[in-house]
C-alpha positions, 0 to 999 in steps of 0.5 A: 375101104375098097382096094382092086388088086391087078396081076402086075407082072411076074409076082407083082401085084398093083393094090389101089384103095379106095373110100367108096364101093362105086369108085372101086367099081368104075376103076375095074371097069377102066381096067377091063376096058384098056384090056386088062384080064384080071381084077380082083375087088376086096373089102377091108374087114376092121378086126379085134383081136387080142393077145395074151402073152405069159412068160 
């Protein structure tokens, strides 16, 4: 999974996710070219982690 996050605004970020790198790659080129500055293209990394709590 692909997700391009763009500034929004003050603070506020837009995240649209995506299944494939070259869909994510089209959506940032529709950005830049209706002007946006910044886009930033992120892949999600699946992760194990374990927790041990004792009490």
């Amino acid at each position: 999974m692909y997700f391009v996050i763009v500034p929004g605004g003050f603070c506020a970020y837009n995240i649209e996710s995506f299944e494939m790198l070259d869909e994510a790659k089209d959506w940032v080129k529709e950005l830049i070219e209706v002007g946006h500055r910044t886009a930033r293209l992120a892949q999600k990394i699946p992760m194990k982690i374990k927790v041990a709590v004792e009490f």
